[in-house]
Short mmCIF file of the C-alpha atoms (twelve columns), coordinates in Angstrom:
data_MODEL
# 
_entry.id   MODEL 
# 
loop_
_atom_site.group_PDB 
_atom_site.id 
_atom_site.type_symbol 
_atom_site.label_atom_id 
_atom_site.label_alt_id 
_atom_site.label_comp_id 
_atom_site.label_asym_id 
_atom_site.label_seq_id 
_atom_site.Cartn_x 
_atom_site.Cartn_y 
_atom_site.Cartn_z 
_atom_site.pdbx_PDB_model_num 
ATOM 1   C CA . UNK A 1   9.501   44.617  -6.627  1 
ATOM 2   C CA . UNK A 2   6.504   45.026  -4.284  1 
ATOM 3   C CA . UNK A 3   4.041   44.487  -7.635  1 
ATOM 4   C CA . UNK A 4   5.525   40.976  -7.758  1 
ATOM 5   C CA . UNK A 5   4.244   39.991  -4.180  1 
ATOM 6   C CA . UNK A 6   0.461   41.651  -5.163  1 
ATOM 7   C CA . UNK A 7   0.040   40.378  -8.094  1 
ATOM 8   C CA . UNK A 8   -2.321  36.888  -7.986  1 
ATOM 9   C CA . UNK A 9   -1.104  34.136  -10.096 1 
ATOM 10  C CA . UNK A 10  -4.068  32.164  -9.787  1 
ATOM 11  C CA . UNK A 11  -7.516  32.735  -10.582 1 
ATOM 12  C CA . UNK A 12  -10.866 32.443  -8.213  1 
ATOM 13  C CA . UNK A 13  -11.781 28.621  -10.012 1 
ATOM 14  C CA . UNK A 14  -7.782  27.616  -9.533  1 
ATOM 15  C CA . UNK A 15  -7.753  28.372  -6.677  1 
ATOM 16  C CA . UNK A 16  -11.033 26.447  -5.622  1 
ATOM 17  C CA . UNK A 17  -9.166  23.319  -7.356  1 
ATOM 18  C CA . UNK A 18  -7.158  23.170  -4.788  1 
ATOM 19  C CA . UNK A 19  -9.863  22.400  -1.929  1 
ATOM 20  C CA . UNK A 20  -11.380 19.681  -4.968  1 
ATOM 21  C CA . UNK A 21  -7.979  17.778  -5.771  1 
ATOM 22  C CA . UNK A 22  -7.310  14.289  -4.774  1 
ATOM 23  C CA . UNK A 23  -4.179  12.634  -5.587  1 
ATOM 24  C CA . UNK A 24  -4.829  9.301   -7.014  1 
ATOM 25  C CA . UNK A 25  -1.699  6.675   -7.867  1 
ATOM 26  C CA . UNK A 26  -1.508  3.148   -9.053  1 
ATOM 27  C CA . UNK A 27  1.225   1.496   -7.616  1 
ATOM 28  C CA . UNK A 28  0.703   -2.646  -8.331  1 
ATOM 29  C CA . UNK A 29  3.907   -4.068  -8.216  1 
ATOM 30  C CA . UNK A 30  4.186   -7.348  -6.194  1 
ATOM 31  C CA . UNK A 31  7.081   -5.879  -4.045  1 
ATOM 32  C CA . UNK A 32  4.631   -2.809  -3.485  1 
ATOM 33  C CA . UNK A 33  2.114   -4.701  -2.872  1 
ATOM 34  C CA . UNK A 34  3.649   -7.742  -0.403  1 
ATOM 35  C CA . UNK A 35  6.558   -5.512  0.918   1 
ATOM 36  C CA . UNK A 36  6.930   -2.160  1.067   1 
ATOM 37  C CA . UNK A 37  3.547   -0.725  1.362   1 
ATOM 38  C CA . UNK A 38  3.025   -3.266  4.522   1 
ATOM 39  C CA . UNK A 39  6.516   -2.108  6.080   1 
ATOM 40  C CA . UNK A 40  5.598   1.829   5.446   1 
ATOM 41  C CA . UNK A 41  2.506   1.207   6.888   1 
ATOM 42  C CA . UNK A 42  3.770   -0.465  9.981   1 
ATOM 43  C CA . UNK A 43  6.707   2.229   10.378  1 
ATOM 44  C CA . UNK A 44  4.363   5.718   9.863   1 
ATOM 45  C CA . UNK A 45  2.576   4.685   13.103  1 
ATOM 46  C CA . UNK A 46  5.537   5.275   15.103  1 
ATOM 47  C CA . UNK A 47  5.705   9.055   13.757  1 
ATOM 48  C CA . UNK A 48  4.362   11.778  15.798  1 
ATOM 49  C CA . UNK A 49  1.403   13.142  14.483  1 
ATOM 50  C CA . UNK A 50  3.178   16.521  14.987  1 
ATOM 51  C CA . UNK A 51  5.650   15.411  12.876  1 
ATOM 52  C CA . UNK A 52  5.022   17.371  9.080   1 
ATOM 53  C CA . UNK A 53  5.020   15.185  5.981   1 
ATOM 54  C CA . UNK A 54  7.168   17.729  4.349   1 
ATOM 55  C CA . UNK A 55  9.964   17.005  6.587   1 
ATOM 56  C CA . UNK A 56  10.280  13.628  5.824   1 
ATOM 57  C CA . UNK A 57  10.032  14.599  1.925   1 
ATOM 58  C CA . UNK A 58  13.226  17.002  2.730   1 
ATOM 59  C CA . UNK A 59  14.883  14.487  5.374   1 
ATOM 60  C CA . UNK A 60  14.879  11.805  2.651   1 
ATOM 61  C CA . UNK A 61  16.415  14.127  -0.359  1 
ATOM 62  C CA . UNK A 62  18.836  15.629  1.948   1 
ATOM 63  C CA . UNK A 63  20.114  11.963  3.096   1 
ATOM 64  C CA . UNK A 64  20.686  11.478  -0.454  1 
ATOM 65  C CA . UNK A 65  22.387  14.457  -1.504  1 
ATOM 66  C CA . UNK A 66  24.979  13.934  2.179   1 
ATOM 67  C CA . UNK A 67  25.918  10.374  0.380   1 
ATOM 68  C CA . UNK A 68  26.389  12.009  -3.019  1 
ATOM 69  C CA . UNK A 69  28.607  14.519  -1.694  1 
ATOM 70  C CA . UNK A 70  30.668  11.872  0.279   1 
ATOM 71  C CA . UNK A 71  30.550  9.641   -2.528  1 
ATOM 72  C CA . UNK A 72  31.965  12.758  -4.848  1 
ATOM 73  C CA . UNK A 73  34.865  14.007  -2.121  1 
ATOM 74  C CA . UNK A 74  36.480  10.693  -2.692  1 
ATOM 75  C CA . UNK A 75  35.296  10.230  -6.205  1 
ATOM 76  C CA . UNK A 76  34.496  13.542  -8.078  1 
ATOM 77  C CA . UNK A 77  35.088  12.242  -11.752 1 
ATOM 78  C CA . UNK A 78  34.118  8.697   -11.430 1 
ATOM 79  C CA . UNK A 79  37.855  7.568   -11.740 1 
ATOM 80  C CA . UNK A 80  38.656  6.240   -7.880  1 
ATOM 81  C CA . UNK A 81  37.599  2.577   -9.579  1 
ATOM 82  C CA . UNK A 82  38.634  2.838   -13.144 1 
ATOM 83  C CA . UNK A 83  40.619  -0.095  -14.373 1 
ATOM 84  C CA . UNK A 84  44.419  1.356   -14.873 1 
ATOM 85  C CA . UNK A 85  43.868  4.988   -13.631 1 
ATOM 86  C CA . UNK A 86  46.246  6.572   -11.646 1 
ATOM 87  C CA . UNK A 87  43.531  7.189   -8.866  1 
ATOM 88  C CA . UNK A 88  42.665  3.457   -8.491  1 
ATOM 89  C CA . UNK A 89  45.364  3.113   -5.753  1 
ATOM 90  C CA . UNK A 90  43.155  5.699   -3.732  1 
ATOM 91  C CA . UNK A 91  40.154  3.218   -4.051  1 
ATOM 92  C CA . UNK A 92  37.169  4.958   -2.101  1 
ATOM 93  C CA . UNK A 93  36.644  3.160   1.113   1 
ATOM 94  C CA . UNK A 94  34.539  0.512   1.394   1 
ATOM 95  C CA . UNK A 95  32.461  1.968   4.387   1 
ATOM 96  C CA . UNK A 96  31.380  4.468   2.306   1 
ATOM 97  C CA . UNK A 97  29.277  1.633   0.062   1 
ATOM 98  C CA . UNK A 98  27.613  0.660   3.441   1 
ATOM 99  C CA . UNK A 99  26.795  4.478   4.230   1 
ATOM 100 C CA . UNK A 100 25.019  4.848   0.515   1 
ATOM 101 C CA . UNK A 101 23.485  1.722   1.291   1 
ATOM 102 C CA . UNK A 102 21.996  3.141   4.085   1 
ATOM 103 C CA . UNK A 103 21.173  6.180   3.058   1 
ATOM 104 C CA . UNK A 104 19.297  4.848   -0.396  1 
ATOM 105 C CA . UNK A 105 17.096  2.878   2.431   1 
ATOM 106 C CA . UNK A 106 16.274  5.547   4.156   1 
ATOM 107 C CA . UNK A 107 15.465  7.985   1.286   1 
ATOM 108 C CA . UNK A 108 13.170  5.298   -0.358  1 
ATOM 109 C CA . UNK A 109 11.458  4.888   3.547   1 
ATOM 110 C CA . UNK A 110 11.276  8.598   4.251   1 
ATOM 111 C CA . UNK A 111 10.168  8.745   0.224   1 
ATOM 112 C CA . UNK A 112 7.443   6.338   1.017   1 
ATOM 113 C CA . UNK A 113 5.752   7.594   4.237   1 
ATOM 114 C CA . UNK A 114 5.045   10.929  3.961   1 
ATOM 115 C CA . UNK A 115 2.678   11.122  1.866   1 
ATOM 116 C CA . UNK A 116 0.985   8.056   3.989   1 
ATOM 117 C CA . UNK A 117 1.892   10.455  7.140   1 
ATOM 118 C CA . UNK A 118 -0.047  13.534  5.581   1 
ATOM 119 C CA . UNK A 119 -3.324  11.032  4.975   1 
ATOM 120 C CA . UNK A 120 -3.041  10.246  8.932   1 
ATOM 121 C CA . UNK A 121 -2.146  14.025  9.884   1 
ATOM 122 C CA . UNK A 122 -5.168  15.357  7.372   1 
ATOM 123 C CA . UNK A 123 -2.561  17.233  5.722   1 
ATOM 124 C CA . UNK A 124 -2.528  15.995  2.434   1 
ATOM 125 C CA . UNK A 125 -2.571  18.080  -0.579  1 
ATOM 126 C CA . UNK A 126 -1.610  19.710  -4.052  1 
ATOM 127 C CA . UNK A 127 1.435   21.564  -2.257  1 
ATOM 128 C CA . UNK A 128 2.604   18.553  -0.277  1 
ATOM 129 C CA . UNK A 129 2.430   16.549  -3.190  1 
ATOM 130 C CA . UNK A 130 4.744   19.184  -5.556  1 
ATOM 131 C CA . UNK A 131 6.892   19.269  -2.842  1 
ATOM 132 C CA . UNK A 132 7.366   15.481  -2.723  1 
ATOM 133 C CA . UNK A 133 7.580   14.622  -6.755  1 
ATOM 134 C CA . UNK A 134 9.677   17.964  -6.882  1 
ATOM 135 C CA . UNK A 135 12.294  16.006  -4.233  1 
ATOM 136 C CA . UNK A 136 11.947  13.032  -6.173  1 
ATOM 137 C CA . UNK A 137 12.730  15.011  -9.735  1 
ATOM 138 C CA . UNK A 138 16.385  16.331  -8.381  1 
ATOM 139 C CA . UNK A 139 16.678  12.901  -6.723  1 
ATOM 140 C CA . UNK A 140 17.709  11.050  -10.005 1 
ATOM 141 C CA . UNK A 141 20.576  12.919  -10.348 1 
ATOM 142 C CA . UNK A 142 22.584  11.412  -7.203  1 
ATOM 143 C CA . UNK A 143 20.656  8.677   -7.307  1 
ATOM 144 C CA . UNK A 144 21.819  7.450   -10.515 1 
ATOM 145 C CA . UNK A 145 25.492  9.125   -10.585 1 
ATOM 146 C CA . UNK A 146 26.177  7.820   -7.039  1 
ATOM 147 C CA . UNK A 147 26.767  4.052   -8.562  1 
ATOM 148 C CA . UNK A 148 28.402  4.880   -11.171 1 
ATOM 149 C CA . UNK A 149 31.815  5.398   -8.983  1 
ATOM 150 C CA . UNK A 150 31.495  1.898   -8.592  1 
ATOM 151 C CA . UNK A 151 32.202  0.757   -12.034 1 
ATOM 152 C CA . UNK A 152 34.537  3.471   -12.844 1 
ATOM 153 C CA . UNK A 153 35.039  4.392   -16.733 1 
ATOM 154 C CA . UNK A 154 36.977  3.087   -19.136 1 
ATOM 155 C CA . UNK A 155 37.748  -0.513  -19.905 1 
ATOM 156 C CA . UNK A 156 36.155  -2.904  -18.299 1 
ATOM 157 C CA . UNK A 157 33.720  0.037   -16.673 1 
ATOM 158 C CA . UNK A 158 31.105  2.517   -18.289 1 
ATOM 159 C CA . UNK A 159 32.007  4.919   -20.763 1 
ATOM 160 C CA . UNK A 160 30.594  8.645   -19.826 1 
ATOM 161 C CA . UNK A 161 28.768  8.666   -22.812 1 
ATOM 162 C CA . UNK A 162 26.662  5.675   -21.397 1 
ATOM 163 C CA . UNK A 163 26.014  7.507   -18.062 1 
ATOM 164 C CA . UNK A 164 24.911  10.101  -19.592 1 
ATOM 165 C CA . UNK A 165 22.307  7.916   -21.512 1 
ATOM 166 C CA . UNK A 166 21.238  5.867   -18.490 1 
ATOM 167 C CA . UNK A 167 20.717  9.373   -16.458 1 
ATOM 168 C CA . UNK A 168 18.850  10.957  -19.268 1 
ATOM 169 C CA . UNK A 169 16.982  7.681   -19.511 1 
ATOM 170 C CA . UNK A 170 16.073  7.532   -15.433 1 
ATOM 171 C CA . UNK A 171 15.112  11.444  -16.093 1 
ATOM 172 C CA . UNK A 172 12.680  10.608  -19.319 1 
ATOM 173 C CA . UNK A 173 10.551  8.141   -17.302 1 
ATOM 174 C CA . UNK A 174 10.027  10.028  -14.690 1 
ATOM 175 C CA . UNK A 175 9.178   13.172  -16.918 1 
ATOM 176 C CA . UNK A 176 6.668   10.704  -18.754 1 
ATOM 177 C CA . UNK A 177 4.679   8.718   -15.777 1 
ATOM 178 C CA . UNK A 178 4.349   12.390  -14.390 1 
ATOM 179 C CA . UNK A 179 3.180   14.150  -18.189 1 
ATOM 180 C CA . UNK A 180 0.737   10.960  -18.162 1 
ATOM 181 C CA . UNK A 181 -0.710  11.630  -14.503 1 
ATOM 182 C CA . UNK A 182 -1.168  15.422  -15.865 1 
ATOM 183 C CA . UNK A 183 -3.695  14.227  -18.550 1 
ATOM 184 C CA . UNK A 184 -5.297  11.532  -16.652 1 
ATOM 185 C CA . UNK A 185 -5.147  12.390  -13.271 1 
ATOM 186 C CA . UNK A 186 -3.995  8.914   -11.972 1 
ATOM 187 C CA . UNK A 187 -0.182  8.608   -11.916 1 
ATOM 188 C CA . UNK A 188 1.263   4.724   -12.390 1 
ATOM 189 C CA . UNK A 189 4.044   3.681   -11.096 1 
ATOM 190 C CA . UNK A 190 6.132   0.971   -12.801 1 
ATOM 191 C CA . UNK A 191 6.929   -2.017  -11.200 1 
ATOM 192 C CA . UNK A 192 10.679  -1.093  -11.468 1 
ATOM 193 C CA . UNK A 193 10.871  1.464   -9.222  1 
ATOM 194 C CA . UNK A 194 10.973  -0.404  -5.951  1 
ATOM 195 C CA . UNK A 195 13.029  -2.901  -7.077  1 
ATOM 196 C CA . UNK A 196 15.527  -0.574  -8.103  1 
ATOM 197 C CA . UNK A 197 15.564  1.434   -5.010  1 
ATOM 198 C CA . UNK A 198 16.440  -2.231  -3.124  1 
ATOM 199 C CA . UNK A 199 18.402  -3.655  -5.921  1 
ATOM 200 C CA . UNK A 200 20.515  -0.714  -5.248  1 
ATOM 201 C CA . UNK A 201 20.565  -1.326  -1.323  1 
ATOM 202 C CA . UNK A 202 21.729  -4.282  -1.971  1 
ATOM 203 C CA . UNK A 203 24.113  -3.682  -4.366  1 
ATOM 204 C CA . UNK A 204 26.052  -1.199  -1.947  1 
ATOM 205 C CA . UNK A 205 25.783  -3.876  0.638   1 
ATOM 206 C CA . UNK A 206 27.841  -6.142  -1.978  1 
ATOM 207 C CA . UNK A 207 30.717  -3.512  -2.721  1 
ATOM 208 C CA . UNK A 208 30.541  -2.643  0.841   1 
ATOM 209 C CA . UNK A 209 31.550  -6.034  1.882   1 
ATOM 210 C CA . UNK A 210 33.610  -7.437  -1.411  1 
ATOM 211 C CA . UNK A 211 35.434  -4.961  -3.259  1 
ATOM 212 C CA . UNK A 212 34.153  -2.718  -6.380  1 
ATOM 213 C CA . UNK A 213 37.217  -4.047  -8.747  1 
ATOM 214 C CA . UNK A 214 35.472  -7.198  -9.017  1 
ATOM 215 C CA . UNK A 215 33.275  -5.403  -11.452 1 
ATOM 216 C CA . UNK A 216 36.132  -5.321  -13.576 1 
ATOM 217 C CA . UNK A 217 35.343  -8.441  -15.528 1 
ATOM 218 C CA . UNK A 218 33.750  -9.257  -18.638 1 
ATOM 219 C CA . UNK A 219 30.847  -11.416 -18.623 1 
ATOM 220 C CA . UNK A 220 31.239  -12.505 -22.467 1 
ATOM 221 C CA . UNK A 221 33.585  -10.906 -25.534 1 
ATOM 222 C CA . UNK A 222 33.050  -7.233  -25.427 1 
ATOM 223 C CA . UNK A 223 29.941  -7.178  -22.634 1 
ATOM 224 C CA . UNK A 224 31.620  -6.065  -19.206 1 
ATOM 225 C CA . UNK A 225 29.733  -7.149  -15.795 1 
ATOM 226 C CA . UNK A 226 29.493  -3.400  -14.967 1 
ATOM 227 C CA . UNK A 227 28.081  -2.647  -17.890 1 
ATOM 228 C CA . UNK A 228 25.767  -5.006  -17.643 1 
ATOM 229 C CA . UNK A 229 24.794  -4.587  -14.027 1 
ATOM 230 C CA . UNK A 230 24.456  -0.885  -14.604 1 
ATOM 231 C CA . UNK A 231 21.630  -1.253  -17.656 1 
ATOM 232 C CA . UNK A 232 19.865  -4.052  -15.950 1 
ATOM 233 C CA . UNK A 233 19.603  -1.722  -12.461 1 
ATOM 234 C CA . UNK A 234 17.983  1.280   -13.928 1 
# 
């Protein structure tokens, strides 16, 4: 057991890539751009500089993961708003859509200013940065499953063969802008993401304050609004 905590994993030049690296990210998108990078950069000056980036990385995953298990006390197989289940009498409460509304804010914020908190701390590095995208990995799980109890399954709703798809999708994109950054250094965010994150805000806000079994609709013949909503979102 002892040989595991002597043994060095890295070599002499591996190590010295740590002191070289530089993380370096393209992120164009007009709502970047005109929106959210202003905001974070407004907001991180009201952070202690004691404060570690780190903690915000956790603070933010952890605020997600609370609303997911809320979300999945109510809800734990996505049937609470499926049309003509015997659990759609115990609809979850609407509050809860203003809480995951919330908390999707505030994971995105947190998500967003740490790493612009460990440029302003000096702090910034390989470590912090495996410890963010690491966050941000187990993130699309919640993330993505959270809505779904929304729509329900079934008629009218989304079949779990098509969450599955659309999680497995949200999981292949992020695998893909991160294998691309590992060959070429520069990772590019699409112009999606931050739309999403709000679309989603937004989207609790509208449950929160109408009810989810409005969703249960068709838009045309055979093309449900919560199917529809659900594709176009992520």
């Amino acid at each position: 057991m002892s040989t595991i905590f002597r043994t060095k994993y890295l070599n002499e030049q591996q190590l010295e890539g740590f002191n070289k690296y530089k993380y370096a990210c393209i992120d164009n998108s007009p709502i970047s751009v005109y929106i959210s990078h202003p905001f974070w950069n407004w907001i991180v000056e009201f952070y202690p500089r004691w404060l570690p980036p780190n903690v915000l990385t956790l603070g933010g995953f952890l605020i997600l993961i609370c609303s997911f298990i809320l979300v999945s006390i109510y809800d734990y197989n996505f049937n609470s708003n499926t049309f003509g289940s015997k659990q759609e009498e115990e609809t979850i409460p609407n509050w809860i859509w203003l809480i995951c509304s919330i908390a999707t804010f505030l994971a995105h914020l947190l998500d967003g200013t740490d790493g612009k908190q460990a440029r302003r701390t000096g702090s910034s590095g390989p470590t912090g940065e495996l410890f963010d995208h690491g966050f941000d990995s187990w993130s699309t799980v919640p993330l993505t499953l959270t809505i779904f109890s929304i729509f329900g399954r079934g008629e009218y709703s989304i079949s779990p063969y098509t969450m599955l798809c659309v999680l497995i999708s949200v999981q292949l994109v992020f695998i893909c802008s991160h294998w691309e950054k590992y060959n070429t250094g520069v990772l590019f965010l699409s112009w999606g993401y931050d739309a999403s994150q709000y679309g989603l805000c937004i989207f609790y806000l509208f449950a929160f304050f109408a009810n989810p079994k409005i969703f249960h609709s068709n838009l045309v013949d055979g093309l449900s609004l919560a199917y529809f909503i659900a594709t176009t979102i992520f």
